[in-house]
Rosetta silent file (secondary structure, phi, psi, omega in degrees, C-alpha in Angstrom):
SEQUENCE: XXXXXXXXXXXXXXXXXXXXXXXXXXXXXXXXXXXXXXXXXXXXXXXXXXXXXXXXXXXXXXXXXXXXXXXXXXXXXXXXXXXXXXXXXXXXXXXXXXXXXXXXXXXXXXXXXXXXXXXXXXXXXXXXXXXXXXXXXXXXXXXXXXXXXXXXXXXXXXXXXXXXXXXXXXXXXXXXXXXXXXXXXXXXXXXXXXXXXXXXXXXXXXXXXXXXXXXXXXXXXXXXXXXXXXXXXXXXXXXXXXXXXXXXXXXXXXXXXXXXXXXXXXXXXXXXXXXXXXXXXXXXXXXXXXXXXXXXXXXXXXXXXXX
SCORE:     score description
SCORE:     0.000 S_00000001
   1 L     0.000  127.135 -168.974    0.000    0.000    0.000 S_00000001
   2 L   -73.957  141.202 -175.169    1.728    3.424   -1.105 S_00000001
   3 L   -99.963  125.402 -171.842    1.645    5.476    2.183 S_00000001
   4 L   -48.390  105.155 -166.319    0.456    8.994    2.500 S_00000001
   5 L   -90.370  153.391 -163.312    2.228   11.224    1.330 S_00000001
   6 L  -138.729  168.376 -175.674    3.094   14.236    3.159 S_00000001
   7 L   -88.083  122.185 -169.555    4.810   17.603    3.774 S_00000001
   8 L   -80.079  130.077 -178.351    8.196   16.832    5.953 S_00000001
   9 L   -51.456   -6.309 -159.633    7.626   18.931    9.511 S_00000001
  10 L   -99.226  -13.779 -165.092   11.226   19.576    9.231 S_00000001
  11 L   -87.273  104.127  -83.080   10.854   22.049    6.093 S_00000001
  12 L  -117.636 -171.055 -167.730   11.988   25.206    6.720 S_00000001
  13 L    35.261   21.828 -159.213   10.290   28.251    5.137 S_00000001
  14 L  -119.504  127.937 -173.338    6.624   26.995    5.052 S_00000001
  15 L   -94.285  136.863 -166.600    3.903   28.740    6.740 S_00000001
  16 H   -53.240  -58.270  178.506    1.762   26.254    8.570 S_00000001
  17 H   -18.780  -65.656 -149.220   -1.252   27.529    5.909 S_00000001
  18 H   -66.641  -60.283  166.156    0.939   26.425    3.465 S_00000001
  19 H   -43.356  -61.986 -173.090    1.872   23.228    4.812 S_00000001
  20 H   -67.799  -12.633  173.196   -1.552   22.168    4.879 S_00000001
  21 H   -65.086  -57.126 -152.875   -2.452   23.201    1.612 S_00000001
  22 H   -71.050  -41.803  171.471    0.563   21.600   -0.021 S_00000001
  23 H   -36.359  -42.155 -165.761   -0.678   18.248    2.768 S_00000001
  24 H   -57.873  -45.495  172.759   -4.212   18.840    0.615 S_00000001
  25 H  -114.334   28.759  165.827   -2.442   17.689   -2.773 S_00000001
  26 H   -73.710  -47.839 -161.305   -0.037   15.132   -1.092 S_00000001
  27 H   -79.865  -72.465 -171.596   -3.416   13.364   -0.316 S_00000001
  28 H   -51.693  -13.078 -174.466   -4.658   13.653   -3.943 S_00000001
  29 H  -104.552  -10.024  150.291   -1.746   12.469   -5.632 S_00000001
  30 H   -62.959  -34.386 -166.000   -1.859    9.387   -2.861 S_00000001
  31 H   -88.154  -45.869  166.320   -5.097    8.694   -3.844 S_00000001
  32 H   -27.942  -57.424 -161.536   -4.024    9.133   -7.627 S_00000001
  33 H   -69.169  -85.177  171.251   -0.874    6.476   -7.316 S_00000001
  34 H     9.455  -90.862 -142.972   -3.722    4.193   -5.295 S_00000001
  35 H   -64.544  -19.897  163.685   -6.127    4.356   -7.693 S_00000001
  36 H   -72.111  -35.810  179.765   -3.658    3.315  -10.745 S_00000001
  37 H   -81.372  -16.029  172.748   -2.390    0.468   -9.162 S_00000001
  38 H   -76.063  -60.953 -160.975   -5.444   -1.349   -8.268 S_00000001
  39 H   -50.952  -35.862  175.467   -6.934   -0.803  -12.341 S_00000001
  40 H   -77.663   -0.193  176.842   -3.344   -2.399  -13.114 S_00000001
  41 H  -101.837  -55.219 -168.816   -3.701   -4.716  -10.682 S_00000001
  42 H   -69.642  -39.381  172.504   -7.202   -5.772  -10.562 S_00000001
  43 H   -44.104  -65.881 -168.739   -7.018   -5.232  -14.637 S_00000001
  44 H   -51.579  -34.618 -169.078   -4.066   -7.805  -15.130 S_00000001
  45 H   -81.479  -51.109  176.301   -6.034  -10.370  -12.422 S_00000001
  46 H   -25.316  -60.621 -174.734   -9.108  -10.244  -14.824 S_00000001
  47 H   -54.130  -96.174 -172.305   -7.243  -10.757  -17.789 S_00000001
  48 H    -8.612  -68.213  179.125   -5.039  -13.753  -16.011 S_00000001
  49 H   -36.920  -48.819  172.075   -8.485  -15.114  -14.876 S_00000001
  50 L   -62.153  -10.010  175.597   -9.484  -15.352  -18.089 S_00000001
  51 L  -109.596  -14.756 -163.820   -6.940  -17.682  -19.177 S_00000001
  52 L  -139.367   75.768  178.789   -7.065  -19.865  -15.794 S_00000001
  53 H   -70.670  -14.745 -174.367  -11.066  -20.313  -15.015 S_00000001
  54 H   -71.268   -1.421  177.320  -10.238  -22.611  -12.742 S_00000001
  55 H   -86.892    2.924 -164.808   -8.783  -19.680  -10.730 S_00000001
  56 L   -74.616  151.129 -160.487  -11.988  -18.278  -10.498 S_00000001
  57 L    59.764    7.516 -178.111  -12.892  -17.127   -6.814 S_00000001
  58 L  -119.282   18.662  166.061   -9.940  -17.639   -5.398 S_00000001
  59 L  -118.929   43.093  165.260   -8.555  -14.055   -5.658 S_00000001
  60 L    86.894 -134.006  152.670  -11.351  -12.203   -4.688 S_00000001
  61 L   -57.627  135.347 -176.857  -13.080  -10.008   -7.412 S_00000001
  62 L  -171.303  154.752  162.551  -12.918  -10.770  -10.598 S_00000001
  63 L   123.257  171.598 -162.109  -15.256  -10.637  -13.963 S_00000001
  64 H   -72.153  -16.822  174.790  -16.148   -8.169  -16.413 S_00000001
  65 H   -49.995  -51.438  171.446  -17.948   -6.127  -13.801 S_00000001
  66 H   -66.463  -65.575  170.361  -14.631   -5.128  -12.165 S_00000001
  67 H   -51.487  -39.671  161.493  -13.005   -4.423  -15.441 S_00000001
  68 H   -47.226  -37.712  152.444  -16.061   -2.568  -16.590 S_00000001
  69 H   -30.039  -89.241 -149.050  -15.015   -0.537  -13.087 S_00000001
  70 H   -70.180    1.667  165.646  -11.544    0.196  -13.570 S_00000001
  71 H   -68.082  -51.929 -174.967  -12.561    1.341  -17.189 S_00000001
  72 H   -72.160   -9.082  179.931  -15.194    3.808  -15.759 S_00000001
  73 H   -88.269  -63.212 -163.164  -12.119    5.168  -12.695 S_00000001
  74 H   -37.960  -38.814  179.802   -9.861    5.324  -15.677 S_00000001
  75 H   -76.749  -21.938 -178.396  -12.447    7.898  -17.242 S_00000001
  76 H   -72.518  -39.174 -144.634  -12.925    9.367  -13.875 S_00000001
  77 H   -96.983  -15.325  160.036   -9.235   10.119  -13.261 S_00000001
  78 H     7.483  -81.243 -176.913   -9.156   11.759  -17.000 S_00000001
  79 H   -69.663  -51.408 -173.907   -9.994   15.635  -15.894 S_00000001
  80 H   -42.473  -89.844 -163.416   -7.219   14.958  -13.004 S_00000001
  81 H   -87.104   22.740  137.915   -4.849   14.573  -15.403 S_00000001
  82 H   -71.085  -29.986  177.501   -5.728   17.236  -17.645 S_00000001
  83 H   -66.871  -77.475 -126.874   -5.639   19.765  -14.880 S_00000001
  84 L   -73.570  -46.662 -178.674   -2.124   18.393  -13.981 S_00000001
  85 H   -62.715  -54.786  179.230   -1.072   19.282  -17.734 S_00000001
  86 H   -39.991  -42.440 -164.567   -2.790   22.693  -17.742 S_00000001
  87 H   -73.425  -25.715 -179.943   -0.747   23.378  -14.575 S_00000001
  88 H   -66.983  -80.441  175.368    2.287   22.830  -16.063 S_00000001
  89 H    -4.864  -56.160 -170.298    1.449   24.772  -18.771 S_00000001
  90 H   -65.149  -67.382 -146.936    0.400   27.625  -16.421 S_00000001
  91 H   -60.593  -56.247 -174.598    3.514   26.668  -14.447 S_00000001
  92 H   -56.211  -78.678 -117.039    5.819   27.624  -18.284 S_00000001
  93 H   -97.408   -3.454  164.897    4.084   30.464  -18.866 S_00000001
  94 L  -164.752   97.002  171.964    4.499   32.154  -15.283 S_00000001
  95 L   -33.767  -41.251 -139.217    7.117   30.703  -12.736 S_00000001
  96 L  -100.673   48.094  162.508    5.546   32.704  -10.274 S_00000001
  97 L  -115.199  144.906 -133.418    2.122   31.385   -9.233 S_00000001
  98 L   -64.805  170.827 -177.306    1.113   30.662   -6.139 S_00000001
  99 H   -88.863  -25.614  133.013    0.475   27.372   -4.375 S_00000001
 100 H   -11.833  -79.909 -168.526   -2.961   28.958   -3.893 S_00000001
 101 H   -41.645  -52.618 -157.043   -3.575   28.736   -7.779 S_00000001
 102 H   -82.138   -1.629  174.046   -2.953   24.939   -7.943 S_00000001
 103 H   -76.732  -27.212  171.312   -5.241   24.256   -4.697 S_00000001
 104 H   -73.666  -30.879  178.662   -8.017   25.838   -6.685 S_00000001
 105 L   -61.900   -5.718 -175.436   -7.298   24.272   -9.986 S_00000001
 106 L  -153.357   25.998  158.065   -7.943   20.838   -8.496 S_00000001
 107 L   -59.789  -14.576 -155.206  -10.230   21.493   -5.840 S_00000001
 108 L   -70.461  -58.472 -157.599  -12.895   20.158   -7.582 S_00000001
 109 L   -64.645  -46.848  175.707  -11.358   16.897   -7.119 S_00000001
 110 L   -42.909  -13.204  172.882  -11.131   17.136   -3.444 S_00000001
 111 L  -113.747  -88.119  -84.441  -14.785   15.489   -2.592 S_00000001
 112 L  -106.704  -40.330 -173.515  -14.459   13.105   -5.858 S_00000001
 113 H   -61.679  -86.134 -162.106  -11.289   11.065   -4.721 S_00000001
 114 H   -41.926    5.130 -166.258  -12.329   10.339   -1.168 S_00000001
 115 H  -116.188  -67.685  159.082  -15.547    9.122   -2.287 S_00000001
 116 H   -36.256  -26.627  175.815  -14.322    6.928   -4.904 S_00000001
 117 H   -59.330  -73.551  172.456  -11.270    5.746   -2.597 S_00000001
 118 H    -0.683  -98.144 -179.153  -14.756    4.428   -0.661 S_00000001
 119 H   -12.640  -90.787 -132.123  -15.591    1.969   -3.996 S_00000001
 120 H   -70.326    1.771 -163.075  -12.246    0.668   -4.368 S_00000001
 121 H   -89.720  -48.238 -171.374  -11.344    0.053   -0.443 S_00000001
 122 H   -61.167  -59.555 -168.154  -14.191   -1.876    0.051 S_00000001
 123 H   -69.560   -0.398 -173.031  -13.846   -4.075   -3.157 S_00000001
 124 H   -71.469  -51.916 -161.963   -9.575   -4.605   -2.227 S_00000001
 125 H   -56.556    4.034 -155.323  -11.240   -6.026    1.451 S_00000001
 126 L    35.251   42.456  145.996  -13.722   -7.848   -0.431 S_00000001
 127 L   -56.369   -3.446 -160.536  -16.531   -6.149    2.182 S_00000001
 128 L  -140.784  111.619  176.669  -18.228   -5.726   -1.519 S_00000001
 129 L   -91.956 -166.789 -161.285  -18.677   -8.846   -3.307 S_00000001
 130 H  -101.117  -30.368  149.359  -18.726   -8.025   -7.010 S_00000001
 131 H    -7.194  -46.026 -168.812  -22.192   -8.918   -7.021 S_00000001
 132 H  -124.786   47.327  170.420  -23.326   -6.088   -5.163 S_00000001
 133 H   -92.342   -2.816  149.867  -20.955   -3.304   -6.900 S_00000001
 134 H   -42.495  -57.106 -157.605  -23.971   -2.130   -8.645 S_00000001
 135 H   -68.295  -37.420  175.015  -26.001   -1.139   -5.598 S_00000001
 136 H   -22.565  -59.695 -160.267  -21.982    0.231   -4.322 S_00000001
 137 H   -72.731   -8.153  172.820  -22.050    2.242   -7.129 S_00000001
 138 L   -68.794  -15.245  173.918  -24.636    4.395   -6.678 S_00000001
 139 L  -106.117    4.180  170.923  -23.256    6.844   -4.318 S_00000001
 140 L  -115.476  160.573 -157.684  -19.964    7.016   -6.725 S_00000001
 141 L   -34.389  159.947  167.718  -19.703    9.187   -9.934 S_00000001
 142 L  -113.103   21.717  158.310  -21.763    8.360  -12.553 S_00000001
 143 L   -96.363   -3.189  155.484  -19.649    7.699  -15.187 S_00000001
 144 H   -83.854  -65.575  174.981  -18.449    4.579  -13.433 S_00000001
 145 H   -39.609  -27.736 -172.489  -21.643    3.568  -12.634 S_00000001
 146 H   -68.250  -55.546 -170.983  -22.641    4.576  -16.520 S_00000001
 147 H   -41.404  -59.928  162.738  -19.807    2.121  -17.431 S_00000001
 148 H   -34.170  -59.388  163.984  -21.284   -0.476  -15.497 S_00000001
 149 H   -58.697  -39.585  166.859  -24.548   -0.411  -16.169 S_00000001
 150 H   -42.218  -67.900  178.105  -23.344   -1.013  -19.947 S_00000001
 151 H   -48.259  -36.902  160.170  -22.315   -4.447  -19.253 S_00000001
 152 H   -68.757  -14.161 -174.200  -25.475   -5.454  -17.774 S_00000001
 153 H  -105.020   13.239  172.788  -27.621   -4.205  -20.257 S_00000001
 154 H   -78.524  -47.288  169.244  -25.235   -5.970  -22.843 S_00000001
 155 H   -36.239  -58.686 -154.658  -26.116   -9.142  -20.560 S_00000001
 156 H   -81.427  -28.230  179.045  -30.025   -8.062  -20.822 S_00000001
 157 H   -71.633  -75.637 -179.225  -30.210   -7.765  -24.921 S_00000001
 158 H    22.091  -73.626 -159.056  -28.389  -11.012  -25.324 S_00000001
 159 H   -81.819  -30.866 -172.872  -30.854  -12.631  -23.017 S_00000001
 160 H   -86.157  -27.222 -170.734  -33.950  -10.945  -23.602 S_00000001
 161 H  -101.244  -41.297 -153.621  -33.449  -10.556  -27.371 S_00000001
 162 L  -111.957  -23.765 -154.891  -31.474  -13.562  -28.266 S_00000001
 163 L    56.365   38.579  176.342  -31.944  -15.929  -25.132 S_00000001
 164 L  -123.964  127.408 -177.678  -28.607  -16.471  -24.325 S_00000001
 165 L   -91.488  114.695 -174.984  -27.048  -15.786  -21.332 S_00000001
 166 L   -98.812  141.581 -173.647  -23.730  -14.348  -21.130 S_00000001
 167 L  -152.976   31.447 -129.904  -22.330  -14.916  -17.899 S_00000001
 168 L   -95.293   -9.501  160.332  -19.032  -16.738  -17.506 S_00000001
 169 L  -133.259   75.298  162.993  -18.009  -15.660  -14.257 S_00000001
 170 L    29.342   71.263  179.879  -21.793  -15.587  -12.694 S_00000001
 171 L  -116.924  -20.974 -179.893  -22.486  -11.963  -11.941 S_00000001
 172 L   -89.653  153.465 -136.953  -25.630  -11.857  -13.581 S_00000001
 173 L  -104.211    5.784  165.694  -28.874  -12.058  -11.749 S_00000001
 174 L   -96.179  175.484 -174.299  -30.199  -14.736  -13.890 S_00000001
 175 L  -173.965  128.564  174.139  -28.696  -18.271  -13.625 S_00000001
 176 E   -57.445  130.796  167.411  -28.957  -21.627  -15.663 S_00000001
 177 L   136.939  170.283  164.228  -30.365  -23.878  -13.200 S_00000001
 178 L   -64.924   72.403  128.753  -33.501  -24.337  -10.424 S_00000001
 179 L    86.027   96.409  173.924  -34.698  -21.932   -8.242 S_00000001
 180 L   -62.156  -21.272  154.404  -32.455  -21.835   -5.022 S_00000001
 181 L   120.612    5.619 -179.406  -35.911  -21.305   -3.237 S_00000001
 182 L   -65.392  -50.201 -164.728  -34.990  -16.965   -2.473 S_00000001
 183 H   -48.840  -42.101 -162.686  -37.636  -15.679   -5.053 S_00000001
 184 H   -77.675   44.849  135.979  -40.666  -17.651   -2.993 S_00000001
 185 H   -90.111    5.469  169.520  -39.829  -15.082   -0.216 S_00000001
 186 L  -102.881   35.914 -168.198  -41.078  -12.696   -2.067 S_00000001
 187 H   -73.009   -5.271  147.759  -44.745  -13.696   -2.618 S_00000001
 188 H   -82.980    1.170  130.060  -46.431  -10.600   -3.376 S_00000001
 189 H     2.618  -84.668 -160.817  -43.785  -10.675   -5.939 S_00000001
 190 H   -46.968  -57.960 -175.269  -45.340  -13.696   -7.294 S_00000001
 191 L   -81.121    0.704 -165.948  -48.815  -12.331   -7.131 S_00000001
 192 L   -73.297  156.510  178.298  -48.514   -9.197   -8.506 S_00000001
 193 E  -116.013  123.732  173.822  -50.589   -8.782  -11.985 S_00000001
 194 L   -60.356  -11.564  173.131  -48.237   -8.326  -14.924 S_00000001
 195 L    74.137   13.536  160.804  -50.639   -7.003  -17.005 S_00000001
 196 L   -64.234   88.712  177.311  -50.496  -10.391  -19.332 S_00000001
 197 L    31.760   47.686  152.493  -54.119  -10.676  -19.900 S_00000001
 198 L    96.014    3.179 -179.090  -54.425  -10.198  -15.705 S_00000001
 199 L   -77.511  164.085  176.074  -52.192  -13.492  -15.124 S_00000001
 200 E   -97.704 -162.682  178.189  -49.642  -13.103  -12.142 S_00000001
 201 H  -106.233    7.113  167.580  -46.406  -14.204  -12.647 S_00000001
 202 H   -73.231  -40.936  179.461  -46.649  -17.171  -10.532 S_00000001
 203 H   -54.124  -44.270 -166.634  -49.648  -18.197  -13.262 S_00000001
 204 H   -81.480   -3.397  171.419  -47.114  -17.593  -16.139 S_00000001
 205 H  -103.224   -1.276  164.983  -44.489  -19.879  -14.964 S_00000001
 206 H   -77.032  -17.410  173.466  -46.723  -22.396  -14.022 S_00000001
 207 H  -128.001   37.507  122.317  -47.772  -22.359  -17.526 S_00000001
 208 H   -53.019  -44.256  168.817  -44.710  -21.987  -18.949 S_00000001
 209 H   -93.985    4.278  160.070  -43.771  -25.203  -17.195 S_00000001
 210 H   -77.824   26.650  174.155  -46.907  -27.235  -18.495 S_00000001
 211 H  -117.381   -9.420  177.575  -45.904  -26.096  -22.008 S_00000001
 212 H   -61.923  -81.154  169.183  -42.438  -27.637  -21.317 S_00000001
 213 H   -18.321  -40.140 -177.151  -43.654  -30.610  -19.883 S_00000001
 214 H   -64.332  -35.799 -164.411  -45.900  -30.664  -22.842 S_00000001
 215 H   -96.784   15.773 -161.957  -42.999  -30.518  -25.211 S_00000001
 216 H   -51.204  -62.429 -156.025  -40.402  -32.830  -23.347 S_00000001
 217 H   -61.179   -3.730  178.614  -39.632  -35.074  -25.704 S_00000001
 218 H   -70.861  -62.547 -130.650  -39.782  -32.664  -28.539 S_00000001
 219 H  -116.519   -0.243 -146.595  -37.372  -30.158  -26.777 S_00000001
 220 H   -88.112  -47.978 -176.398  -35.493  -32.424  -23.979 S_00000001
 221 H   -31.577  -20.304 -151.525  -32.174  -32.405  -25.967 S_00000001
 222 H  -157.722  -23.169  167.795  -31.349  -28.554  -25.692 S_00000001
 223 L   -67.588  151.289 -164.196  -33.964  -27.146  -22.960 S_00000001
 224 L  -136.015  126.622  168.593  -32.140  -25.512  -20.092 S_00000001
 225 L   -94.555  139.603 -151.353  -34.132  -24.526  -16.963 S_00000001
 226 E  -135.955  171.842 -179.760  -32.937  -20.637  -15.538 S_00000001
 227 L   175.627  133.464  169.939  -34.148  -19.420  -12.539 S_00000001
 228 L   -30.681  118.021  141.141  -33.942  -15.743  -10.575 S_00000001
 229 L   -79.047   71.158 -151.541  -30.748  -14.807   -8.020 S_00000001
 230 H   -65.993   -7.203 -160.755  -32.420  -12.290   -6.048 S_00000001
 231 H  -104.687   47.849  153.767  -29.726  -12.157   -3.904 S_00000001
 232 H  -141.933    8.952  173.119  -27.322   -9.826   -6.489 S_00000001
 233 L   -73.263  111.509  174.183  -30.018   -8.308   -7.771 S_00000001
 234 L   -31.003  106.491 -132.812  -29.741   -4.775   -7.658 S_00000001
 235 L   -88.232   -4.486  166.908  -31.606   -3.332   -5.400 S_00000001
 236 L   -93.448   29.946  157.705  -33.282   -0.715   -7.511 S_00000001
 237 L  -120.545  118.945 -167.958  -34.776   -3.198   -9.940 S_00000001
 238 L   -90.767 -163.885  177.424  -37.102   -4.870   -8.234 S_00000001
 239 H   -58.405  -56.416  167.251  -38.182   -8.518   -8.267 S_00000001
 240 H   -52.539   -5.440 -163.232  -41.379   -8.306  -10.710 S_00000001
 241 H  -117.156  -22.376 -177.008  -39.335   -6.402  -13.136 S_00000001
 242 H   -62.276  -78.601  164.861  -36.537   -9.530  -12.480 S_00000001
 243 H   -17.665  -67.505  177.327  -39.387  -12.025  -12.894 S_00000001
 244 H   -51.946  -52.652 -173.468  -40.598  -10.184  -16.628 S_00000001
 245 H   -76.993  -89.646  179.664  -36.931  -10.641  -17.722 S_00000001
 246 H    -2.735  -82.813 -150.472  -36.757  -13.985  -16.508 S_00000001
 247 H   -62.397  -65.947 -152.895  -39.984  -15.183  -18.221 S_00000001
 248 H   -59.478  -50.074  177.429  -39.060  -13.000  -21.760 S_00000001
 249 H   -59.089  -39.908  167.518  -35.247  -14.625  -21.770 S_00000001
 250 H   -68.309  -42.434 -163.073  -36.915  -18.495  -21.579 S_00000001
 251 H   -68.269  -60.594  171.260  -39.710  -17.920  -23.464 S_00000001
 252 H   -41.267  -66.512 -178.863  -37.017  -16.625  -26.886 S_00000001
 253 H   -55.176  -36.440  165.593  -35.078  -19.889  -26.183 S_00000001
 254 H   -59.259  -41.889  178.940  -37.885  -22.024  -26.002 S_00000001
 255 H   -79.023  -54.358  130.731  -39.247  -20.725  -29.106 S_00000001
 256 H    20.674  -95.798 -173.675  -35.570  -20.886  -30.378 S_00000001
 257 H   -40.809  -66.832 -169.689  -35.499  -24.416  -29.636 S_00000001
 258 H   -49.071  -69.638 -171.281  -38.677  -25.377  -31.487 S_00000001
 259 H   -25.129  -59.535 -139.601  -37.396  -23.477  -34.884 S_00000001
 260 H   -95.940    6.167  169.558  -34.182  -25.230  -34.800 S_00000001
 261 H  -131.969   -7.149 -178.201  -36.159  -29.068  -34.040 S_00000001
 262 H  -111.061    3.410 -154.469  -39.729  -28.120  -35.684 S_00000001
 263 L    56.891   14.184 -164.702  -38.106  -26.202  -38.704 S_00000001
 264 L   -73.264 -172.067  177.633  -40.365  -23.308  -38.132 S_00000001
 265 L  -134.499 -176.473 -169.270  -39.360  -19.409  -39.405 S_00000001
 266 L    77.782  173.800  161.144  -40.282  -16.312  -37.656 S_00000001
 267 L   -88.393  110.973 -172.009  -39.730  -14.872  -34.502 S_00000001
 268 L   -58.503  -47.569 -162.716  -40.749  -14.913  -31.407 S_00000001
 269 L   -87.582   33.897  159.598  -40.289  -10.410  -31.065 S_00000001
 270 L    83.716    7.525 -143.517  -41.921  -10.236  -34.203 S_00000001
 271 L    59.184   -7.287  172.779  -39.047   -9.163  -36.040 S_00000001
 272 L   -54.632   -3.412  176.585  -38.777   -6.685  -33.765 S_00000001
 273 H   -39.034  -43.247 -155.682  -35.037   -7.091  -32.511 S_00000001
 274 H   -77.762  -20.736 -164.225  -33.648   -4.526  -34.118 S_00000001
 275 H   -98.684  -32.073  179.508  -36.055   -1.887  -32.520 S_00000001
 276 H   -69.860  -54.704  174.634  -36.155   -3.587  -28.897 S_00000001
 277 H   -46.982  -65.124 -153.674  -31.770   -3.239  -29.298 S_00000001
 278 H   -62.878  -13.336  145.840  -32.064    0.171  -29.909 S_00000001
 279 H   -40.695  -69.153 -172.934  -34.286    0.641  -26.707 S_00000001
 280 H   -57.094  -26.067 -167.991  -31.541   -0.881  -24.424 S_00000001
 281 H   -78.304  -44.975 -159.246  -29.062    0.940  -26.434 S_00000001
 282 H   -73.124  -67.896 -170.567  -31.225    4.508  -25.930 S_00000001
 283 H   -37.613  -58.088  173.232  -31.579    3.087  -21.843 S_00000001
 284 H   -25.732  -58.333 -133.058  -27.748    2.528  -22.035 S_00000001
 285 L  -101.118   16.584  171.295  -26.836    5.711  -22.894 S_00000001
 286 L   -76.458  114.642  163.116  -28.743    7.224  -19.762 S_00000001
 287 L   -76.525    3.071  171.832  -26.896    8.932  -17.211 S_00000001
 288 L  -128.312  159.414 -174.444  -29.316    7.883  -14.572 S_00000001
 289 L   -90.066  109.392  177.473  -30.792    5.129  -14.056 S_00000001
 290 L   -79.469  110.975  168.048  -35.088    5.217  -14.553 S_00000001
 291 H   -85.229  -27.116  170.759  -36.848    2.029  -13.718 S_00000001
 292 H   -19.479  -85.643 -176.960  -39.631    3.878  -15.248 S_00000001
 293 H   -56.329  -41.273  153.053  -38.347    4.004  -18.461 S_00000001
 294 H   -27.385 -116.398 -155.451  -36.446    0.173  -17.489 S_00000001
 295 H   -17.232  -80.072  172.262  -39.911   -1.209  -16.738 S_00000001
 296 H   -52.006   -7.536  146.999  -41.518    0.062  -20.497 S_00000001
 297 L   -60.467  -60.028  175.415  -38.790   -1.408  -22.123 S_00000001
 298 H   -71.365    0.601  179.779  -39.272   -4.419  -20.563 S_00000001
 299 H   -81.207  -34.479  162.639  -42.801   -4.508  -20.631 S_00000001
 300 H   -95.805    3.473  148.820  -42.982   -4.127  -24.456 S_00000001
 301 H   -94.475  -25.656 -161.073  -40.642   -6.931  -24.836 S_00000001
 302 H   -72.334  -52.483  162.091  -42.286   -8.780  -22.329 S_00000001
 303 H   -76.203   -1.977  154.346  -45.534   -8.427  -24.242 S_00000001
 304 H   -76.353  -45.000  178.749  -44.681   -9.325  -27.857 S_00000001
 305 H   -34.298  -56.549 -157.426  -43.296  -12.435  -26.328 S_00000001
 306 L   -65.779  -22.994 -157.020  -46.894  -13.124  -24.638 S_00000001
 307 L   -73.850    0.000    0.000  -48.811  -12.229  -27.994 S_00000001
């Protein structure tokens, strides 16, 4: 850990003001070295990870979420070090300005380190599993969080458009497999009406699985049963809008499946991909996060699937 750097008590001609000022950008340019070596460190252990899956979990954080991270701090730390050039600049063009000048030029920065410093302390201890650096992220800048949110909603066309789930090292809040049993603790969840001709969404996956059932032997080769994590699920999406994505990502694979063993053509969205992308894509490119606008995306995916 690089140690804090500081103004030596010993140094003669420095008016305590001064000292503490010049202490003021000791601490940002601590927080500065800090914050490069964890993206090169935390970068390199992605990458490595990516080459060794079998290493996965046993160094802590790891997956595109974290790299999606140190991409959005990289972007953060940007404006630092343009100010740092301008000063020089400043610096050429008049020796003789004050230590004054460069605490204002990069004051700005003085709430934005320590707050980010937060983020990345927490994910070194692993107090923050990578799981829950979404919900983390919400009280840090929002161009990391912006970053972030990209990767999940790359996750959500995939799955929603395409049925496929990319996930490889299981960050996403969907998951091949049965039902660990969190979602029934949520049972008005369940019961809530989805606005599917009034069914709730406990009715559609009960008759989602009698249309399975119906189709084993059609379908058994290649059907995959998925099922809800709530517990990395962000906490500002809530479970019914988890549940609608759930149901919209099986139901495209299922139909999927049938083309590619019944020969059929069409589409489950209608033909509609291209216009449904460019939703997620428009949502994407939000610097805040709506579930408003979330929810009517998914609601008008959710319902060509149902037609």
């Amino acid at each position: 850990i690089i140690p804090l750097l500081q103004v030596s008590q010993d140094f003669p001609f420095l008016h305590p003001s001064e000292t503490s000022v010049l202490n003021r950008l000791c601490r940002l340019g601590t927080d500065y070295i800090r914050f490069i070596e964890f993206t090169e460190q935390y970068t390199g252990h992605v990458q490595q990870q990516d080459h060794h899956p079998s290493q996965q979990g046993q160094g802590g954080s790891h997956g595109i979420y974290l790299r999606a991270f140190c991409t959005g701090l990289d972007s953060v730390l940007q404006p630092y070090r343009q100010a740092l050039l301008d000063l020089e600049q400043e610096f050429l063009a008049d020796p003789h300005l004050s230590i004054s000048h460069v605490n204002y030029s990069l004051d700005q920065f003085q709430l934005l380190f320590p707050s980010v410093m937060v983020v990345v302390e927490q994910i070194k201890s692993q107090k923050c599993p990578l799981s829950g650096l979404l919900r983390l992220l919400l009280s840090s800048p929002l161009r990391i969080l912006a970053v972030c949110h990209g990767v999940m909603y790359k996750q959500l066309s995939a799955w929603m458009l395409h049925g496929l789930l990319l996930d490889q090292h299981e960050e996403f809040f969907i998951r091949q497999g049965p039902s660990s049993g969190n979602v029934s603790a949520q049972p008005e969840e369940d019961e809530e009406d989805l606005g599917i001709g009034g069914l709730t969404g406990k009715q559609l996956r009960e008759l989602q699985d009698l249309r399975l059932i119906e189709e084993e032997n059609m379908l058994a080769p290649s059907l995959k049963q998925f099922s809800l994590r709530v517990e990395i699920l962000p906490s500002y999406i809530p479970v019914r809008v988890a549940e609608k994505i759930l149901f919209v990502g099986e139901s495209v694979q299922m139909f999927e499946n049938q083309n590619v063993n019944l020969t059929r053509k069409g589409s489950i969205l209608k033909n509609q991909e291209d216009t449904f992308a460019a939703e997620l894509h428009r949502l994407k490119q939000q610097p805040l996060f709506s579930l408003v606008d979330f929810e009517q995306v998914v609601d008008r995916i959710r319902s060509t699937v149902a037609e």
